[in-house]
VEXVO-317094 format. One record per atom (N, C-alpha, C): residue in one letter; residue number from 1; atom name; x, y, z. Coordinates in Angstrom, 2 decimals. Layout:
+---+-----+----+---------+---------+---------+
: r :   k :  a :      c1 :      c2 :      c3 :
+---+-----+----+---------+---------+---------+
: A : NUM : CA :       X :       Y :       Z :
...
+---+-----+----+---------+---------+---------+
This chain:
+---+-----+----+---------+---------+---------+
: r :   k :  a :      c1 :      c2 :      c3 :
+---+-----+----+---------+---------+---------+
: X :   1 :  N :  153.42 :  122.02 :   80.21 :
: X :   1 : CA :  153.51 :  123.38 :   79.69 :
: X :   1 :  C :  153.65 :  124.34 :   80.86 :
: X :   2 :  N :  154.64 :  125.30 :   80.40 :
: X :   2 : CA :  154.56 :  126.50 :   81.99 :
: X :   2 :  C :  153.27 :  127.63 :   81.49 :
: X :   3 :  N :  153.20 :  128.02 :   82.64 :
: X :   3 : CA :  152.03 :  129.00 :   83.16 :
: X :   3 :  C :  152.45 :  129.61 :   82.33 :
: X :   4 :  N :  151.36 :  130.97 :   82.09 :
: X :   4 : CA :  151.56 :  131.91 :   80.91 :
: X :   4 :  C :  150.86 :  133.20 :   82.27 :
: X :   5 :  N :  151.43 :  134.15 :   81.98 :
: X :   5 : CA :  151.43 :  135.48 :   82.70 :
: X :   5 :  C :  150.59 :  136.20 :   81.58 :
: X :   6 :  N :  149.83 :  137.33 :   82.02 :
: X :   6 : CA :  149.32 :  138.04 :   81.40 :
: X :   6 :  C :  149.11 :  139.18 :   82.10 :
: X :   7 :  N :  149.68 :  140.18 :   81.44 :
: X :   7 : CA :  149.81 :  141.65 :   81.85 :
: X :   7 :  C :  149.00 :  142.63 :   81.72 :
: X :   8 :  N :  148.12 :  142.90 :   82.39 :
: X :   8 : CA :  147.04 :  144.00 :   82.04 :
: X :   8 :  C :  147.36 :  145.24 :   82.90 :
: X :   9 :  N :  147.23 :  146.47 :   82.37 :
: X :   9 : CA :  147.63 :  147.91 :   82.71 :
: X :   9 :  C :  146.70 :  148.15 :   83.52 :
: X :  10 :  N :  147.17 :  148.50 :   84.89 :
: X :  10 : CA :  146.51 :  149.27 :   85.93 :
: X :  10 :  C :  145.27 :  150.09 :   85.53 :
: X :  11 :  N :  145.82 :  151.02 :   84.74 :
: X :  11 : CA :  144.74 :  151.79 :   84.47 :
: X :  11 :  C :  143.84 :  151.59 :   83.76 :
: X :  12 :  N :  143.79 :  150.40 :   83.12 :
: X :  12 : CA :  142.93 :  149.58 :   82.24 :
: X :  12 :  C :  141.86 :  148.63 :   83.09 :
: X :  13 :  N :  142.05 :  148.76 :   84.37 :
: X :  13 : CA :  141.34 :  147.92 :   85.32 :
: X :  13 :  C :  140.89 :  149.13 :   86.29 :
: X :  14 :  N :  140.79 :  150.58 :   86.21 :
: X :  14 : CA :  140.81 :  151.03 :   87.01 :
: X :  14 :  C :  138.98 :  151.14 :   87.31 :
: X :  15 :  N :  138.43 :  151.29 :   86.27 :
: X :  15 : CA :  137.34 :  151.31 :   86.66 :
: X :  15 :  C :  136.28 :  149.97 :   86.33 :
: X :  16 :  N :  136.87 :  149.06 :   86.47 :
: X :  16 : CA :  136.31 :  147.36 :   86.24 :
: X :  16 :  C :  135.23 :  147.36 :   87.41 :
: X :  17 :  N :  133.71 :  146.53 :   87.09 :
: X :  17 : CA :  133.04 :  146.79 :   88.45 :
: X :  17 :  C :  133.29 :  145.53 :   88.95 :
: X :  18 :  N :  134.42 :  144.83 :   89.45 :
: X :  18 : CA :  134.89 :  143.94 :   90.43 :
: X :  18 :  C :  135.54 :  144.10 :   91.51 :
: X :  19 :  N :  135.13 :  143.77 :   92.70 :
: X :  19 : CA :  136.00 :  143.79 :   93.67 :
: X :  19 :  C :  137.25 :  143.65 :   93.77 :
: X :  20 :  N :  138.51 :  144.43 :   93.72 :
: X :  20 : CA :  139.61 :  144.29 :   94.22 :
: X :  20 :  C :  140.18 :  142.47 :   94.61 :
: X :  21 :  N :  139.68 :  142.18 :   95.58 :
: X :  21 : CA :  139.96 :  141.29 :   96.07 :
: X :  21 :  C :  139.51 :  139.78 :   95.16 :
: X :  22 :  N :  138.69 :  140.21 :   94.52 :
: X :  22 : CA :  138.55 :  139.21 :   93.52 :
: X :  22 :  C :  138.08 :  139.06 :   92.20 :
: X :  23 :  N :  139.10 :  140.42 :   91.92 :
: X :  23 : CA :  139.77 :  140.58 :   90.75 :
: X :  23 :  C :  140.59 :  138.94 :   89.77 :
: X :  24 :  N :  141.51 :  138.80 :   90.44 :
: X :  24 : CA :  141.94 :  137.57 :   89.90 :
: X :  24 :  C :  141.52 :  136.57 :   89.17 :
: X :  25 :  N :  140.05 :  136.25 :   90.59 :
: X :  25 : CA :  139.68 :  134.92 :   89.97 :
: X :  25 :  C :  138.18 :  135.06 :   89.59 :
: X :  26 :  N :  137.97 :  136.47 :   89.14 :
: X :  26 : CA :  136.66 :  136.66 :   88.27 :
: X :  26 :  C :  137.21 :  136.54 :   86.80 :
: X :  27 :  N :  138.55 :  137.32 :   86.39 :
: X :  27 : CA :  139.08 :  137.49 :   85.55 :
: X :  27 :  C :  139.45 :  136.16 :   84.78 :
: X :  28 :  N :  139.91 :  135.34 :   86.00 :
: X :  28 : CA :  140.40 :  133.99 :   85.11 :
: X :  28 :  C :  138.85 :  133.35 :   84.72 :
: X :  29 :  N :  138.00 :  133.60 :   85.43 :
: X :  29 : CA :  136.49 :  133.00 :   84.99 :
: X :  29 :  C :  135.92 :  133.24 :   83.44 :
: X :  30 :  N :  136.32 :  134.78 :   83.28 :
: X :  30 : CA :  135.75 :  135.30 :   82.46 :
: X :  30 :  C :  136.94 :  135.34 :   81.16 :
: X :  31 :  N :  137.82 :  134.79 :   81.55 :
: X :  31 : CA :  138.82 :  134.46 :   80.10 :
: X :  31 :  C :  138.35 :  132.66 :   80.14 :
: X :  32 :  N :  138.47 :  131.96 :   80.87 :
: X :  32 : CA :  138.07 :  130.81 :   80.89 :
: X :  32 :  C :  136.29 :  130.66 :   79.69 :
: X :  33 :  N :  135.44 :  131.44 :   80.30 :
: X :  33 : CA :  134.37 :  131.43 :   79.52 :
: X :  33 :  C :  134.12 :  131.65 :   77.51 :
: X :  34 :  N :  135.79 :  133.09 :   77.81 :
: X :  34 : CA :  135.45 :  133.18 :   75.80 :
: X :  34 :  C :  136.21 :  132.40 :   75.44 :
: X :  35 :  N :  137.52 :  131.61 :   76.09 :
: X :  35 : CA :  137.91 :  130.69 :   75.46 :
: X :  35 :  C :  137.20 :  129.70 :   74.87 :
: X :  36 :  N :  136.56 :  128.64 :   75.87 :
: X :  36 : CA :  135.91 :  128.04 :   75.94 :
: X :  36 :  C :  134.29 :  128.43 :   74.67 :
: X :  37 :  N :  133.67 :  129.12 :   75.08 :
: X :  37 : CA :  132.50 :  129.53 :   73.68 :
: X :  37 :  C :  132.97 :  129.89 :   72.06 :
: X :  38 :  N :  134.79 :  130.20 :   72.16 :
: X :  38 : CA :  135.56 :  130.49 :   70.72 :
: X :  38 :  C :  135.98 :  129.00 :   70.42 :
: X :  39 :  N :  135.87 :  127.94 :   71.00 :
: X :  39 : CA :  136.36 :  126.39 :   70.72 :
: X :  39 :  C :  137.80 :  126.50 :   70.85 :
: X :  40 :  N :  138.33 :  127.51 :   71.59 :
: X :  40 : CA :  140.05 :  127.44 :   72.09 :
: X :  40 :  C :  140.32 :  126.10 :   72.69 :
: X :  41 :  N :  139.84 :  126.32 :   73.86 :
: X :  41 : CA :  139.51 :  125.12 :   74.55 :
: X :  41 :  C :  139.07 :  124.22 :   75.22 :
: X :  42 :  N :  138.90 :  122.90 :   76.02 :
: X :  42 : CA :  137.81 :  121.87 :   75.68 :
: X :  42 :  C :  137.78 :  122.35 :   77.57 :
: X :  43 :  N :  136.26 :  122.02 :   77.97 :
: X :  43 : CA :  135.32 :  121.99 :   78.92 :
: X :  43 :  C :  136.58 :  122.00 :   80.23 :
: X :  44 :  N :  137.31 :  120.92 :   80.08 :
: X :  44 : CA :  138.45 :  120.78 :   81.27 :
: X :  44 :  C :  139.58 :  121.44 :   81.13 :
: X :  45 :  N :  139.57 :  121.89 :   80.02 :
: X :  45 : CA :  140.76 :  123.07 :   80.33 :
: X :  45 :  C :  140.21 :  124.27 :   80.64 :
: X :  46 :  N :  138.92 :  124.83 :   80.30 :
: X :  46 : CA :  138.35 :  125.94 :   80.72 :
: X :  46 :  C :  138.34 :  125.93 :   82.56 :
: X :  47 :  N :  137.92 :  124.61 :   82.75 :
: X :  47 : CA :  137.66 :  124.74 :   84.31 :
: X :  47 :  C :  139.01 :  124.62 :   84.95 :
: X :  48 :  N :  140.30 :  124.67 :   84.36 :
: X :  48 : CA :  141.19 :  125.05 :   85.07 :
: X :  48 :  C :  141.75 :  126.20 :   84.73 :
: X :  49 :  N :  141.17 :  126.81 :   83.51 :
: X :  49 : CA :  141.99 :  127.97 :   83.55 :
: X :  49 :  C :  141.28 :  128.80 :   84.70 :
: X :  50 :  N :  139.59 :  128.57 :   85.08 :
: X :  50 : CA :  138.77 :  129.02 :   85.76 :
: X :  50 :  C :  139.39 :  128.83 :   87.08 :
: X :  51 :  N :  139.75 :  127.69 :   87.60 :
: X :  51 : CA :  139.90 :  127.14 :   89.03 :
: X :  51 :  C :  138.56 :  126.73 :   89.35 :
: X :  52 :  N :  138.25 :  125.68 :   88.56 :
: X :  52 : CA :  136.34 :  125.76 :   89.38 :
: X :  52 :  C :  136.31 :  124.18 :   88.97 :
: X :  53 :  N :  135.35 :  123.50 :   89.14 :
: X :  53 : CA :  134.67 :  122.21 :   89.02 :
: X :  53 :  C :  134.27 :  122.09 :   87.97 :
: X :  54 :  N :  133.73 :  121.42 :   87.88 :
: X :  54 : CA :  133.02 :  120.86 :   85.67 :
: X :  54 :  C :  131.66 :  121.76 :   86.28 :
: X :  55 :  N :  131.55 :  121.26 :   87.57 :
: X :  55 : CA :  129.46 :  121.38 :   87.93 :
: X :  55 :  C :  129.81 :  122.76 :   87.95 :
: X :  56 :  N :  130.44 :  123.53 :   88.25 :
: X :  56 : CA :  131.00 :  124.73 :   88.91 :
: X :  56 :  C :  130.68 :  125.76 :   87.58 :
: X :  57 :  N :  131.58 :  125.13 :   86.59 :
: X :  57 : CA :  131.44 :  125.74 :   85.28 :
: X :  57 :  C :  130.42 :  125.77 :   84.48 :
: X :  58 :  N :  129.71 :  124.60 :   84.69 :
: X :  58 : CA :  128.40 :  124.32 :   83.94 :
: X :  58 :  C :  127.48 :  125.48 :   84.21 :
: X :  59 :  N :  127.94 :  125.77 :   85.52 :
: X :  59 : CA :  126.75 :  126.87 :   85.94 :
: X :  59 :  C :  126.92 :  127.96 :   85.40 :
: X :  60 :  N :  128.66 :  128.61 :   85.10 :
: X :  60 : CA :  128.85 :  129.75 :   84.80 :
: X :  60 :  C :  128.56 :  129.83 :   83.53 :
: X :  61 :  N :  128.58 :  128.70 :   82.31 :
: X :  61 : CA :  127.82 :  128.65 :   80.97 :
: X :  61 :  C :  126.34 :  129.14 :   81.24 :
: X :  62 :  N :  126.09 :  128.35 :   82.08 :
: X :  62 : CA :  124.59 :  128.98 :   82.37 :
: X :  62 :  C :  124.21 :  130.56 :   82.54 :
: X :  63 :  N :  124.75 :  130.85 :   83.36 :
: X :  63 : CA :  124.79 :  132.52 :   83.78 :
: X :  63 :  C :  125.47 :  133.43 :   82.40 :
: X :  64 :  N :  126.30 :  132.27 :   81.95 :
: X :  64 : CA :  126.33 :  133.68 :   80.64 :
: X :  64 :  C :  126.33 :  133.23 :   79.62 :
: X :  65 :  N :  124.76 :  132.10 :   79.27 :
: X :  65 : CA :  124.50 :  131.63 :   78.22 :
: X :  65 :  C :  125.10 :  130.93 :   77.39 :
: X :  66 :  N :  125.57 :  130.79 :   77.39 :
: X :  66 : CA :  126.81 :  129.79 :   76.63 :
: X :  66 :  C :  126.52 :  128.60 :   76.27 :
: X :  67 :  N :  125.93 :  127.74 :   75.34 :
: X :  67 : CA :  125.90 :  126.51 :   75.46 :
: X :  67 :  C :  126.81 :  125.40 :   75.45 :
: X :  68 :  N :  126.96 :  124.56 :   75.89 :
: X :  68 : CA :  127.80 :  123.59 :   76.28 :
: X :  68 :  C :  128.27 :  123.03 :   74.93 :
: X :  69 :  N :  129.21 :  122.56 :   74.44 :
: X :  69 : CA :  129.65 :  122.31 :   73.11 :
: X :  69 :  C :  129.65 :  120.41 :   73.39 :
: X :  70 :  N :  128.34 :  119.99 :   73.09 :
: X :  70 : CA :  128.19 :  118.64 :   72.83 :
: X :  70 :  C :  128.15 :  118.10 :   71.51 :
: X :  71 :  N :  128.63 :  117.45 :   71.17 :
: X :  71 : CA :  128.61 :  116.38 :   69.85 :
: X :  71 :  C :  128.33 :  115.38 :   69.22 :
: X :  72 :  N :  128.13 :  114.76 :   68.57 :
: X :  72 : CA :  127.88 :  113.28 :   68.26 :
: X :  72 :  C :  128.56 :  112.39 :   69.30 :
: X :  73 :  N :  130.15 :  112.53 :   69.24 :
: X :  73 : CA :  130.96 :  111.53 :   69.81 :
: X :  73 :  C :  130.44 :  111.56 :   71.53 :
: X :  74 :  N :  130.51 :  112.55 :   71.95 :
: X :  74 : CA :  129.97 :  113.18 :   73.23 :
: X :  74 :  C :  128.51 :  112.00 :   73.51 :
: X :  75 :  N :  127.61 :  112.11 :   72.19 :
: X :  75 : CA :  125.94 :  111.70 :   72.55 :
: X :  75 :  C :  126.06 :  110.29 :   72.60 :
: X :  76 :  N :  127.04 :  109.57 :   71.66 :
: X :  76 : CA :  127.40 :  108.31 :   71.73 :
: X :  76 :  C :  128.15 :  107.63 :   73.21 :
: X :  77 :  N :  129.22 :  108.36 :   73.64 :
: X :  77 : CA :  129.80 :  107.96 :   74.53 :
: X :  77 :  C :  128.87 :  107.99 :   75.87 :
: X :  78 :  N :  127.62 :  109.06 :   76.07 :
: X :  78 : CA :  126.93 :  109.01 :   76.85 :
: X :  78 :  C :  126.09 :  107.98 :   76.57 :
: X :  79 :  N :  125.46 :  107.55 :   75.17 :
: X :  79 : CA :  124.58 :  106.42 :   75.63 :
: X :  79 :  C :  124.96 :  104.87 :   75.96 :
: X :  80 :  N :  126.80 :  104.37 :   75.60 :
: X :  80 : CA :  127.54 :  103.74 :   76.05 :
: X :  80 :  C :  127.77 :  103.88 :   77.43 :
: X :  81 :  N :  127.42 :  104.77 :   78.38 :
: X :  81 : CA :  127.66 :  104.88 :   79.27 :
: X :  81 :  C :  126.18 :  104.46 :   80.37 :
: X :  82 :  N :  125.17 :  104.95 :   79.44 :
: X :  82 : CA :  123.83 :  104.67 :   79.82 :
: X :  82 :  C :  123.33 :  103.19 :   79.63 :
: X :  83 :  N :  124.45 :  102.41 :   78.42 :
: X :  83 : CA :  123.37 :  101.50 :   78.13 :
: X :  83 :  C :  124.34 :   99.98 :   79.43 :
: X :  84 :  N :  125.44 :  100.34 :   79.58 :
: X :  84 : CA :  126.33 :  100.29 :   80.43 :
: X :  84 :  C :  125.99 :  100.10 :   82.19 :
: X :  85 :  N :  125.10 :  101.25 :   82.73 :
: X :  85 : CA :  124.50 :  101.47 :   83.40 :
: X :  85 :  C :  123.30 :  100.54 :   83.75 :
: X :  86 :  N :  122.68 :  100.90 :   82.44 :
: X :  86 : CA :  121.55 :   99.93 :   82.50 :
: X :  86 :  C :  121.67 :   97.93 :   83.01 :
: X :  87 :  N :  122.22 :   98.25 :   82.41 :
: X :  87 : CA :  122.75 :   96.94 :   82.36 :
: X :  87 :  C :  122.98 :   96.24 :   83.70 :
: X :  88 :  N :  123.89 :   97.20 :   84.76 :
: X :  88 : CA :  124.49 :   96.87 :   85.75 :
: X :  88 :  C :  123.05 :   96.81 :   87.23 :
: X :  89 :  N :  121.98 :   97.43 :   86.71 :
: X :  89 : CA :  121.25 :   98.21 :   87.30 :
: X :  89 :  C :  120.38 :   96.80 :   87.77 :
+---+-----+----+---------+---------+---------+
């Protein structure tokens, strides 16, 4: 898929309390975050719309409450992974 541009009006940013300089990639953080809490989209696409790490992101759920969208399939595949573990251990 190609990149998608998004156009926001100067003067619509004029009084944002972000630094200039990192403007950009607070912005992509903070579209990354309502995507992500609206179920747009899944954990690894948030952290690239972010530019950040899974651990990276986990934190920024943290800082703005957000809970992590875990599931059954999610709790299963982790204890396949645990019992997996165990095993090897």
């Amino acid at each position: 898929m190609n990149d998608v541009l998004v156009s926001i009006p100067g003067e619509a940013l004029a009084n944002v309390k972000i630094a200039r300089q990192d403007l950009d990639s607070e912005l992509k953080k903070h579209l990354a975050l309502q995507l992500y809490r609206s179920s747009l989209v899944s954990g690894a696409g948030a952290c690239r719309i972010a530019g950040v790490t899974k651990a990276e992101f986990q934190y920024l759920l943290g800082e703005a409450g957000i809970c992590q969208q875990y599931g059954v399939e999610d709790f299963e595949q982790d204890l396949e992974h645990l019992q997996a573990w165990q095993t090897n251990a």
